[in-house]
Backbone as CSV, one residue per row, in Angstrom:
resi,resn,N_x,N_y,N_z,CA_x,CA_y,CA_z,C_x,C_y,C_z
1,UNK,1.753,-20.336,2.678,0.812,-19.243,2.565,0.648,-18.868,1.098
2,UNK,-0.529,-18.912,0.826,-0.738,-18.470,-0.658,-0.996,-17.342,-0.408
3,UNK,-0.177,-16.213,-1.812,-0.587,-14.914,-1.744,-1.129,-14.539,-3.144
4,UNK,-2.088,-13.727,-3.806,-2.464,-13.246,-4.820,-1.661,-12.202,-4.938
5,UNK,-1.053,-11.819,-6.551,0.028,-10.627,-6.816,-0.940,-9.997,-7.680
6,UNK,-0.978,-8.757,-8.150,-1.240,-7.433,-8.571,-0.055,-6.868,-8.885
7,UNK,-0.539,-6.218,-9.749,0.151,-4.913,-10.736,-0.666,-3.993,-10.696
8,UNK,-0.039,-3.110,-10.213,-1.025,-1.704,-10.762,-0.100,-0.326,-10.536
9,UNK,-0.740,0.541,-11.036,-0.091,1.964,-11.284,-1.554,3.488,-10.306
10,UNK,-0.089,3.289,-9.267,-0.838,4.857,-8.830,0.140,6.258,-9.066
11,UNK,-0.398,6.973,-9.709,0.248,8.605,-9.925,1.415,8.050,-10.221
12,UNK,1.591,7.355,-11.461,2.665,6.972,-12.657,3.749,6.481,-11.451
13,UNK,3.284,5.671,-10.622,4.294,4.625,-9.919,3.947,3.184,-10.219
14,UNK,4.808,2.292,-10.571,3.953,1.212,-10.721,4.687,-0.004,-9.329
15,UNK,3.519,-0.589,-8.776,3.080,-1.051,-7.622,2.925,-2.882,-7.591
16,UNK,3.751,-3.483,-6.705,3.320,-4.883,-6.849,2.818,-5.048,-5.712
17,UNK,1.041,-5.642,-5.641,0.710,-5.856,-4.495,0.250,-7.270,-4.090
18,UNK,1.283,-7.583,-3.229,1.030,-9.269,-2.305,-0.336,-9.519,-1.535
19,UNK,-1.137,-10.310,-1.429,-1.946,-10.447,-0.708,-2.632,-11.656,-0.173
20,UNK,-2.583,-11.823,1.030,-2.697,-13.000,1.725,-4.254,-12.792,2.520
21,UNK,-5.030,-13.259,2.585,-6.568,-12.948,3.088,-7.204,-13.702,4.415
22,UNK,-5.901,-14.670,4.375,-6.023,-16.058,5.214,-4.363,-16.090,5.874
23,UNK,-4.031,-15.232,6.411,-2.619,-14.879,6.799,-2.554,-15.701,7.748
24,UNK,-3.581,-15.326,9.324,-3.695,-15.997,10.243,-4.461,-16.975,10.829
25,UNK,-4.374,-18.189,9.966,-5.671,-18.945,10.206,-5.955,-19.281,11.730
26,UNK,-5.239,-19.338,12.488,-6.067,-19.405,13.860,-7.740,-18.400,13.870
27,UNK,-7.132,-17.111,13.593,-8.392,-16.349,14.303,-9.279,-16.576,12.969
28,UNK,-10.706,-16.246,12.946,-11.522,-16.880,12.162,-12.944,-15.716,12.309
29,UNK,-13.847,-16.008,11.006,-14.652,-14.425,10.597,-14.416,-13.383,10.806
30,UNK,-14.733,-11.985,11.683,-14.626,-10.619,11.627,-13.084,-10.557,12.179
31,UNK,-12.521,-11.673,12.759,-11.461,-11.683,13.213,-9.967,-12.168,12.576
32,UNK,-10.099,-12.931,11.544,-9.633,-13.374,10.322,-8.517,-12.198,10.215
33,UNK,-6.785,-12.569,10.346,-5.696,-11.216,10.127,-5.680,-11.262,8.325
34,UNK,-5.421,-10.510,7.763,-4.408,-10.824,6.557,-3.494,-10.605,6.202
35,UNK,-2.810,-10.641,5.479,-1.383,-9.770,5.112,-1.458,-9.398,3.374
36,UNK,-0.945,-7.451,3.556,-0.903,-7.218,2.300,0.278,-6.512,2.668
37,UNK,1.408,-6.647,1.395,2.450,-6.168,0.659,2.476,-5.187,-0.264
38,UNK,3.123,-3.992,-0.131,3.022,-3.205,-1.611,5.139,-2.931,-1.734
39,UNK,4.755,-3.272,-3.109,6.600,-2.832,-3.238,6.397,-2.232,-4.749
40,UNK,6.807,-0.955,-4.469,7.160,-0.152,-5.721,7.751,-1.019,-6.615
41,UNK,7.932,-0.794,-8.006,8.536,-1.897,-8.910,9.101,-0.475,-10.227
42,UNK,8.176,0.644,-10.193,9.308,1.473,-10.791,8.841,3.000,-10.330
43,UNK,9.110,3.742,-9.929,10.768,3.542,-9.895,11.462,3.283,-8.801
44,UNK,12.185,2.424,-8.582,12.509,1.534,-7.904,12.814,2.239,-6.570
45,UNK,12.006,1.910,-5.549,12.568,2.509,-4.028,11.720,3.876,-4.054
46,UNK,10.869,3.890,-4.807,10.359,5.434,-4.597,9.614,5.735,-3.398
47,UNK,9.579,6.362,-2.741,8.442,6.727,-1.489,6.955,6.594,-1.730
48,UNK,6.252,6.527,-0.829,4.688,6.348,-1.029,4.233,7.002,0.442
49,UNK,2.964,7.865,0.147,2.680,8.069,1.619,2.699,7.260,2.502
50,UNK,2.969,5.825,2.257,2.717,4.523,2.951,3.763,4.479,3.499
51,UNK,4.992,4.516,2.822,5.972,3.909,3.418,7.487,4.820,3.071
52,UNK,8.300,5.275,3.169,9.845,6.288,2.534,10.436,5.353,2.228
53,UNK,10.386,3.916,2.113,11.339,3.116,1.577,10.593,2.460,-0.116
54,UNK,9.721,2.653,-0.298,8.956,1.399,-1.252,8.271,0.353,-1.035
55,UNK,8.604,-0.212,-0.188,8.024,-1.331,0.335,7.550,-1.231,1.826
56,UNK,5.747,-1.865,1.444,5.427,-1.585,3.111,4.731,-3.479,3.144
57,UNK,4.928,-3.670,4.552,3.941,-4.588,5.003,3.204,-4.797,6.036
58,UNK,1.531,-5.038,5.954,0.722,-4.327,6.686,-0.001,-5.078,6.822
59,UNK,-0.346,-5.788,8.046,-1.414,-7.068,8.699,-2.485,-6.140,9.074
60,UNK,-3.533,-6.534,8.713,-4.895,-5.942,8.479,-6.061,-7.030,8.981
61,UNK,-7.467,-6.475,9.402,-8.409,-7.648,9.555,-8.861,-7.900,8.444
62,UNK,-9.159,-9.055,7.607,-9.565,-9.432,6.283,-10.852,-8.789,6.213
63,UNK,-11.741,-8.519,7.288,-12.887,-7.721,6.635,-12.858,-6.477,6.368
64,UNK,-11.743,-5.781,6.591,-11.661,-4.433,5.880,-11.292,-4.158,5.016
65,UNK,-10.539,-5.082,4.463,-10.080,-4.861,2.877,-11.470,-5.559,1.986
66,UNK,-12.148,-6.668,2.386,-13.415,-7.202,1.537,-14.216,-5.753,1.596
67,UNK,-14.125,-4.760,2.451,-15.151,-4.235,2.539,-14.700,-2.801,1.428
68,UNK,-13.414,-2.742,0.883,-13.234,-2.308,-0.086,-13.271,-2.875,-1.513
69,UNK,-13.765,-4.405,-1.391,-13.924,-5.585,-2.437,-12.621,-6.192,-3.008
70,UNK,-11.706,-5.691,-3.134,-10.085,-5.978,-3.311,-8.967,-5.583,-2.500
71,UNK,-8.007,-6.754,-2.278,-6.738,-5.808,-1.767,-6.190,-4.281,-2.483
72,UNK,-6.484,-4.747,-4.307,-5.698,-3.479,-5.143,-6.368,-2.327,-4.460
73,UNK,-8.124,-2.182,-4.212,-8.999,-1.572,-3.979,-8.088,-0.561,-2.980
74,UNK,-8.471,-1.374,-1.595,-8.343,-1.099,-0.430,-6.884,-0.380,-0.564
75,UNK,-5.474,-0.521,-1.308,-4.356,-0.209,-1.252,-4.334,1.267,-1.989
76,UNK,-5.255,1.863,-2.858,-4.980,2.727,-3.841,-6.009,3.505,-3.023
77,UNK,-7.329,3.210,-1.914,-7.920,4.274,-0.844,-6.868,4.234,-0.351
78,UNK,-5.713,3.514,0.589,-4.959,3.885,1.248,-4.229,4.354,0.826
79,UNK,-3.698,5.015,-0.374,-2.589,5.721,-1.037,-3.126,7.133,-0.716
80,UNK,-4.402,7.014,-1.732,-5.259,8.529,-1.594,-5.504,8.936,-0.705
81,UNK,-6.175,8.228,0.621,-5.923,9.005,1.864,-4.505,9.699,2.315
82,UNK,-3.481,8.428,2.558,-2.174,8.944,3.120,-1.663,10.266,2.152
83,UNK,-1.881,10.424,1.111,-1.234,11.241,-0.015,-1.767,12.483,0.509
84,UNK,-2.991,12.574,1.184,-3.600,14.469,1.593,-3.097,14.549,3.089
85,UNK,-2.112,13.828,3.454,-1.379,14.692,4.740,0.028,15.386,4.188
86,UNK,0.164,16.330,4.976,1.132,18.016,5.000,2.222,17.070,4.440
87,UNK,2.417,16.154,5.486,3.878,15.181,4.937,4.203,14.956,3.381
88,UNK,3.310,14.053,3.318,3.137,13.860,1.671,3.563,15.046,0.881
89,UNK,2.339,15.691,0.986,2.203,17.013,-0.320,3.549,17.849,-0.186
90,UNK,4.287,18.309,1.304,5.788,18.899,1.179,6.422,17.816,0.714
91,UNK,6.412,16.790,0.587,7.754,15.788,-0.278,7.388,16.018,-1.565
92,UNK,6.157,15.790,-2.141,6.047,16.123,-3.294,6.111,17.708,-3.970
93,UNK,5.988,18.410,-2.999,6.502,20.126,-3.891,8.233,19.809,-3.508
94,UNK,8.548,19.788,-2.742,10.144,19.659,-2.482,11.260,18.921,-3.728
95,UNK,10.267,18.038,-4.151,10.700,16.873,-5.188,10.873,17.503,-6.468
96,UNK,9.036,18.167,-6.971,9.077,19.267,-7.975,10.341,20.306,-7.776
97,UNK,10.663,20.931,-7.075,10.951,22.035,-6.677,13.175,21.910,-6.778
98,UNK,13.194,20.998,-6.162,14.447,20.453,-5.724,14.611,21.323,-4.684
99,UNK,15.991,20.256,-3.982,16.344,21.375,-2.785,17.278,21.624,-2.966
100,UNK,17.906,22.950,-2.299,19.039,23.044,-2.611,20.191,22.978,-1.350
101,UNK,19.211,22.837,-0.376,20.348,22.002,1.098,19.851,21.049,1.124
């Protein structure tokens, strides 16, 4: 399986993203699986609305990520979406904030 790698940086995390477009070659056009990878790279293990460990992996239909024109694309809408649920935004004031239990 060939995968295309990426680098990129969302909200001063920096991000390695795997991407396979042709994951499942059995199924074929609108039906076509792919596989994309994101693994934090610093700081290492950090959470993402995506995932509490760093690393997520996420089989997708290949026409929804074309239809964001890139995997990086499609991965940094899916950050920004996941990032405006309650979840998110309390980890991130909690983080600012520290806890103290």
């Amino acid at each position: 399986m060939s995968y295309s790698i990426d680098i990129i940086t969302w909200q001063n995390i920096e991000l390695e993203v795997r991407y396979n477009p042709s994951y499942c070659a059995v199924l074929k056009g609108d039906e076509a699986m792919a596989h994309i990878e994101v693994s934090v790279l610093h700081p290492e293990k950090h959470p993402l609305p995506i995932t509490e460990t760093g690393y997520k992996s996420h089989f997708i239909h290949r026409i929804i990520v074309e239809e964001y024109g890139a995997a990086t694309d499609f991965v940094l809408a899916w950050l920004n979406h996941e990032s405006q649920s309650p979840t998110w935004k309390d980890l991130q004031e909690n983080s600012r904030q520290g806890e103290l239990f």
